[in-house]
DSSP file (Angstrom, degrees, kcal/mol; ACC not computed):
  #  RESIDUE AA STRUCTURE BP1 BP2  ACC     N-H-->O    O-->H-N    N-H-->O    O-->H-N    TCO  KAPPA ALPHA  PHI   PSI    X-CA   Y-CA   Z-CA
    1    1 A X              0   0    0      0, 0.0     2,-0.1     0, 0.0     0, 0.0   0.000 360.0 360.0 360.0 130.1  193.9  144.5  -75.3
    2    2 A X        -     0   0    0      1,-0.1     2,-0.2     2,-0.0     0, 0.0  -0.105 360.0-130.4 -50.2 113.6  194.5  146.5  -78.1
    3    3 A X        -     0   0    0     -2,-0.1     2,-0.3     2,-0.0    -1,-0.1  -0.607  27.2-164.9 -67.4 144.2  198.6  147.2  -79.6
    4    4 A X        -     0   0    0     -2,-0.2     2,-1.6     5,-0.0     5,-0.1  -0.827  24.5-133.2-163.5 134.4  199.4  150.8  -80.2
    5    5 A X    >   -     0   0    0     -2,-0.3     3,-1.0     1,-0.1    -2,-0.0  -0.573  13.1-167.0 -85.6  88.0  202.1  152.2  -82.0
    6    6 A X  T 3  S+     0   0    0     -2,-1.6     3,-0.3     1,-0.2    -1,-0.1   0.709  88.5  64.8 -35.6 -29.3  203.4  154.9  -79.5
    7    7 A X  T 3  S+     0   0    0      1,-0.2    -1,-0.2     3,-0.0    -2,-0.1   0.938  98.4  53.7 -77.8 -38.1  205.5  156.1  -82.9
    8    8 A X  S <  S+     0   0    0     -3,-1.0     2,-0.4     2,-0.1    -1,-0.2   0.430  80.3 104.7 -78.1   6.9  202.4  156.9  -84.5
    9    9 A X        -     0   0    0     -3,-0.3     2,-0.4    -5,-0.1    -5,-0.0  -0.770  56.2-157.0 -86.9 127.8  200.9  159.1  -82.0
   10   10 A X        -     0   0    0     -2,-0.4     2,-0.4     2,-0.0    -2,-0.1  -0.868  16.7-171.7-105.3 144.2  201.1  162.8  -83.1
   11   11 A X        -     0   0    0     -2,-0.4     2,-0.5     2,-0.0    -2,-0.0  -0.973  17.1-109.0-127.4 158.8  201.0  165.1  -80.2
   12   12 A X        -     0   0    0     -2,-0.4     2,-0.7     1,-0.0    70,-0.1  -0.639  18.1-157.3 -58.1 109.8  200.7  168.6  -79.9
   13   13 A X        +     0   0    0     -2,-0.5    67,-4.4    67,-0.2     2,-0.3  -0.688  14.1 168.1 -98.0 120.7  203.0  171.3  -78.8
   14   14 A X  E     -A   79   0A   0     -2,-0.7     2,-0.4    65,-0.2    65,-0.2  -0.713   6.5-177.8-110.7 175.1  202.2  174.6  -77.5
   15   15 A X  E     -A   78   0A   0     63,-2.5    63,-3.2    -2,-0.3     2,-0.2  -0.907  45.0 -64.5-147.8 160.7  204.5  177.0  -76.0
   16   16 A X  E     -A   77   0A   0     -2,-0.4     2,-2.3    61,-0.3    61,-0.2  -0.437  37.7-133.4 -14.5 107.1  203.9  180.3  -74.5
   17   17 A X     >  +     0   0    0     59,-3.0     4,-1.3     1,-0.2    -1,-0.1  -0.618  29.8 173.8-123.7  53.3  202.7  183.2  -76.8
   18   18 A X  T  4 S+     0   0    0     -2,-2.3     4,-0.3     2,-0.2    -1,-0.2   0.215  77.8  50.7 -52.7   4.7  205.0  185.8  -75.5
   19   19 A X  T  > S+     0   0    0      2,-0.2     4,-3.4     3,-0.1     5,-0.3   0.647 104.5  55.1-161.0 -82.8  203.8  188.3  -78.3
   20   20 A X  H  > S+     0   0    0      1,-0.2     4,-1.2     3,-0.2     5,-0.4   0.832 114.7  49.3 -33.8 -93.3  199.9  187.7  -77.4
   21   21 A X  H  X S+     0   0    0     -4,-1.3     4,-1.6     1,-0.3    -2,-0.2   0.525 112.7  39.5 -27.3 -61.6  201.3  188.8  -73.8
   22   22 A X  H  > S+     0   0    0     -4,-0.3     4,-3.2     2,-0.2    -1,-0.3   0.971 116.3  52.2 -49.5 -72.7  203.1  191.6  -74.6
   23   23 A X  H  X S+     0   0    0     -4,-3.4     4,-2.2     1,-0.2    -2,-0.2   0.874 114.8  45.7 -36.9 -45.6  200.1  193.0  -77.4
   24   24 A X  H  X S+     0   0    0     -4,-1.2     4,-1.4    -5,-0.3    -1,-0.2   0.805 109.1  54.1 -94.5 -12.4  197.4  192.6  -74.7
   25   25 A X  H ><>S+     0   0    0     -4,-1.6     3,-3.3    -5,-0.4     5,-1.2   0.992 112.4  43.5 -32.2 -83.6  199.5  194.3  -72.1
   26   26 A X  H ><5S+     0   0    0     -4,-3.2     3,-3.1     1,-0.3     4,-0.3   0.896 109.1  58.8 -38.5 -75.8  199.9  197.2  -74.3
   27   27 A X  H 3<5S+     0   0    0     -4,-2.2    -1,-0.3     1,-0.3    -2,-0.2   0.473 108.3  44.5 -18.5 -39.2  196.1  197.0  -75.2
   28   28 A X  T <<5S-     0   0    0     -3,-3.3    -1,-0.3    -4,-1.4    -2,-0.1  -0.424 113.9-117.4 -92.1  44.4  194.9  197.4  -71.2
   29   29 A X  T < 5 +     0   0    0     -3,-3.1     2,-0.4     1,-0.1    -3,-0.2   0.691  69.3 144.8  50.0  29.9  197.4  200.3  -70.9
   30   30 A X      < -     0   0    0     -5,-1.2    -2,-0.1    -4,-0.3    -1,-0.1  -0.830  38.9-141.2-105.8 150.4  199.2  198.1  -68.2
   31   31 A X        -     0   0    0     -2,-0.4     4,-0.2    -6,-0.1    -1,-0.1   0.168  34.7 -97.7 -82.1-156.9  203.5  198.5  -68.3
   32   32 A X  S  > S+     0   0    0      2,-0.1     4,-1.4     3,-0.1    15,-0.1   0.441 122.6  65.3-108.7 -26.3  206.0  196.1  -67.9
   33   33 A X  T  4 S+     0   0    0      2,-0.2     4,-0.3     1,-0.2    12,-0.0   0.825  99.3  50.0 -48.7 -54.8  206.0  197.5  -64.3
   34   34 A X  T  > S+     0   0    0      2,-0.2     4,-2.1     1,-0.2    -1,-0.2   0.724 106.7  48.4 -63.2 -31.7  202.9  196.5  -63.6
   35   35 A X  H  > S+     0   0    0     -4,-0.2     4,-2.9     2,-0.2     5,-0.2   0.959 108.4  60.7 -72.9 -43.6  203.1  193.2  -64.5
   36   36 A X  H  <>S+     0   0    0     -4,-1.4     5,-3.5     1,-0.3    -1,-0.2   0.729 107.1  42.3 -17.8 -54.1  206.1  193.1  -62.6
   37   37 A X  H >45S+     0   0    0     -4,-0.3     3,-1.1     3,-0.2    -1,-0.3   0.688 106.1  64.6 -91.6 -36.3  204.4  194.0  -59.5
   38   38 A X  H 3<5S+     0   0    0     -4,-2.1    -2,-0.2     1,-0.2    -1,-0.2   0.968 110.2  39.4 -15.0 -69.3  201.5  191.4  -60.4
   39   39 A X  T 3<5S-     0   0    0     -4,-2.9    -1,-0.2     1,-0.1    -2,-0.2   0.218 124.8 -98.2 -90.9  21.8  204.1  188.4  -60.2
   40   40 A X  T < 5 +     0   0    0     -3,-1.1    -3,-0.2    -5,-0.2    -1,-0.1   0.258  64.5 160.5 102.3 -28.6  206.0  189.8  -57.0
   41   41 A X      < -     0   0    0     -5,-3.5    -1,-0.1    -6,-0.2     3,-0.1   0.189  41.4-149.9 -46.1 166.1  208.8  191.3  -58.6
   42   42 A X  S    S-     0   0    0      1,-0.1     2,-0.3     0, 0.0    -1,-0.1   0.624  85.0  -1.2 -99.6 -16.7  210.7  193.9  -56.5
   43   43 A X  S    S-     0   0    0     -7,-0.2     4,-0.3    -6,-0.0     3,-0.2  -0.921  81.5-100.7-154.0 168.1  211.7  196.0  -60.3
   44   44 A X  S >> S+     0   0    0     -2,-0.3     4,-1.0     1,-0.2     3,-0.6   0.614  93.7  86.7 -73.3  -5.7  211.0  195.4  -63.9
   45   45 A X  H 3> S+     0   0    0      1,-0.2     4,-1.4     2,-0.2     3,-0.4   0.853  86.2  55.4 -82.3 -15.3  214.0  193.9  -65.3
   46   46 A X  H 34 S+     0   0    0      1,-0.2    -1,-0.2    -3,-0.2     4,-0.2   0.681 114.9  41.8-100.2   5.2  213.2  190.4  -64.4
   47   47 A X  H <> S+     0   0    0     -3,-0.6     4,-2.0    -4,-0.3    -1,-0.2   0.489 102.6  61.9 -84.9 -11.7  209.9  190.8  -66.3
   48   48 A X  H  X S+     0   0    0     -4,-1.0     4,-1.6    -3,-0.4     6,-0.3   0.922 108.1  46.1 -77.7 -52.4  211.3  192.5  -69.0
   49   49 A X  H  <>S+     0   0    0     -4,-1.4     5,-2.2     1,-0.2     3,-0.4   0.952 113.3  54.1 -67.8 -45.8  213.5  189.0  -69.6
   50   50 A X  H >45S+     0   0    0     -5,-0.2     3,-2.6     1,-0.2    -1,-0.2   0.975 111.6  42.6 -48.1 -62.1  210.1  186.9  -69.1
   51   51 A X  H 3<5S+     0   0    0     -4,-2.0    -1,-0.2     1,-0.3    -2,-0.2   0.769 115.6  47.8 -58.6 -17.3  208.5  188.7  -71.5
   52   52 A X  T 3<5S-     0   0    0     -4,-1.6    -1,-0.3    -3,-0.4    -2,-0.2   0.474 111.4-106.5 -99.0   6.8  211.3  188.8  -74.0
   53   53 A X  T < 5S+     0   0    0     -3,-2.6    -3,-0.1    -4,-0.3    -2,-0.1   0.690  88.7 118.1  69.8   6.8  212.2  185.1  -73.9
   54   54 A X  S   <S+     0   0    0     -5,-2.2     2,-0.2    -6,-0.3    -4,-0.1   0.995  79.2  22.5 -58.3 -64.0  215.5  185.9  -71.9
   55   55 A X  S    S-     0   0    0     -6,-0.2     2,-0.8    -9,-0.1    -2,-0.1  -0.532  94.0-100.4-116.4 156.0  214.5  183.9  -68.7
   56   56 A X        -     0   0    0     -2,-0.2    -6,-0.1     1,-0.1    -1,-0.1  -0.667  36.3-113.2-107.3 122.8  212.1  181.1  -68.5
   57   57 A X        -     0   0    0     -2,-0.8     2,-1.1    -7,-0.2    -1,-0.1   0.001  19.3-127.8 -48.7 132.3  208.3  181.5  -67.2
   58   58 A X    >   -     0   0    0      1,-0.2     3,-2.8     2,-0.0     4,-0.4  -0.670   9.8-140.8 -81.5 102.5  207.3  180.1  -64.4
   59   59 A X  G >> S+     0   0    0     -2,-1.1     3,-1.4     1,-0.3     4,-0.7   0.616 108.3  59.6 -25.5 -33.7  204.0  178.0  -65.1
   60   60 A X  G 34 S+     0   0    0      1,-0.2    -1,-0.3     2,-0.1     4,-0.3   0.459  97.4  60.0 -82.5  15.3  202.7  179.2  -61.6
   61   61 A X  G <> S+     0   0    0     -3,-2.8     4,-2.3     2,-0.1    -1,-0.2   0.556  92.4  77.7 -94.6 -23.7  203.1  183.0  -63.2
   62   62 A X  H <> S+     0   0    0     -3,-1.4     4,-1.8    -4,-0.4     5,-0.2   0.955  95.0  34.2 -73.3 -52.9  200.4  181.8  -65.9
   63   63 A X  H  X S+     0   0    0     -4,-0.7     4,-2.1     1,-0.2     3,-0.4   0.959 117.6  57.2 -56.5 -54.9  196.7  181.9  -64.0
   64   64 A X  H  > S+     0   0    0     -4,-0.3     4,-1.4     1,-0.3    -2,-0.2   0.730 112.9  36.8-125.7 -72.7  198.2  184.9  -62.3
   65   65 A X  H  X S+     0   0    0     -4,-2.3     4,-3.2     2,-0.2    -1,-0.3   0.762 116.9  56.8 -51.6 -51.3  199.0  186.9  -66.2
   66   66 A X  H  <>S+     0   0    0     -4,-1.8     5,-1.1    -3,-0.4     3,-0.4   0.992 108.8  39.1 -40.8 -87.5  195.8  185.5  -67.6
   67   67 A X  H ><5S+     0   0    0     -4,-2.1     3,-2.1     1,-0.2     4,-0.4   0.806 114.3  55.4 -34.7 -75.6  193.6  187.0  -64.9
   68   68 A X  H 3<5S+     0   0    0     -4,-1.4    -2,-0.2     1,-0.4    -1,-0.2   0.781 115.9  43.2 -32.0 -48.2  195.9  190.6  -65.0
   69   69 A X  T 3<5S-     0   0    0     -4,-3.2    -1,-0.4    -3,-0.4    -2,-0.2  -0.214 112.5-120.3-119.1  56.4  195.0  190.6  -69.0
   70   70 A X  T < 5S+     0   0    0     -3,-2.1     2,-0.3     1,-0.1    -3,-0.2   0.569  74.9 103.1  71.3  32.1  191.7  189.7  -68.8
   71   71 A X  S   <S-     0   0    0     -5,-1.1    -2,-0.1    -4,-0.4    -1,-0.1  -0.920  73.3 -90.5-152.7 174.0  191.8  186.5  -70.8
   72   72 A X        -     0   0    0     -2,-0.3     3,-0.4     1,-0.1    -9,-0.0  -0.557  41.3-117.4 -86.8 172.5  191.8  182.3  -70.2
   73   73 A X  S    S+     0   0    0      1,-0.2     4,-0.2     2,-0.1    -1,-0.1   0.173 114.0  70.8 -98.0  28.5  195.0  181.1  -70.0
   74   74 A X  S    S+     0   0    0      2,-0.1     3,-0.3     1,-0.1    -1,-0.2   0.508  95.7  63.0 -77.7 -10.1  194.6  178.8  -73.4
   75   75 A X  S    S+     0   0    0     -3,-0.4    -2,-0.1     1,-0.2   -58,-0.1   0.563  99.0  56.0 -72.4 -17.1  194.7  182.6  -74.9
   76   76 A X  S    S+     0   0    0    -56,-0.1   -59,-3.0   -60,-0.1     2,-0.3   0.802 101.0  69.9 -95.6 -29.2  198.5  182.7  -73.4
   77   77 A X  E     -A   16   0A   0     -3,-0.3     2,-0.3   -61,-0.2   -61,-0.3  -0.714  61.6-164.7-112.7 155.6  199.6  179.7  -75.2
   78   78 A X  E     -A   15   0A   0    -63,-3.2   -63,-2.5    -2,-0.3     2,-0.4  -0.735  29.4-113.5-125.9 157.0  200.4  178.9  -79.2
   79   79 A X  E     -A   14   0A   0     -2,-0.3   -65,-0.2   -65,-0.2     3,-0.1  -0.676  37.3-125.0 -99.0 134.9  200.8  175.5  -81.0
   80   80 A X        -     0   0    0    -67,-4.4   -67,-0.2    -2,-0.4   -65,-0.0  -0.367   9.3-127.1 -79.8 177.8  204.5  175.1  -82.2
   81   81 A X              0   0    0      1,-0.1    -1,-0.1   -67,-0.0   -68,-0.1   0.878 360.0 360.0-105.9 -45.2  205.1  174.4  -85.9
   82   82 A X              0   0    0     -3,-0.1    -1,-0.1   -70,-0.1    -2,-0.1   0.517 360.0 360.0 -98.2 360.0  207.3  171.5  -85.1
């Protein structure tokens, strides 16, 4: 069996490409409302904070956003610089 130096492994990070989200919102004329109403919300303010990086997305919101803007969900996420 083969050694491997677990330190030498580079891996990849994405995060969530709140910007893309926002842009393609705007781009199908859909609000902040809508999306709102998408994920269950009863009002907008606790989408407003998703979308702004206040409060942290919930992964099972991600197929859900994807479908609503009309894209895959690797389109939702960005590769971090560090």
């Amino acid at each position: 069996m083969e050694n491997i130096n677990i330190y030498s492994i580079q891996i990849e990070r994405y995060e969530v490409d709140l910007s893309f989200i926002r842009e393609r919102r705007m781009e199908l004329g859909l609000t902040q409302v809508d999306l709102a109403s998408y994920l269950g919300y009863q009002n907008s303010s606790s989408y407003y904070k998703l979308e702004n990086g206040d409060s942290t997305l919930n992964a099972i919101h991600l197929p859900v956003i994807a479908q609503v803007l009309k894209c895959d969900l690797d389109s939702l996420y960005k590769k971090c610089l560090a």
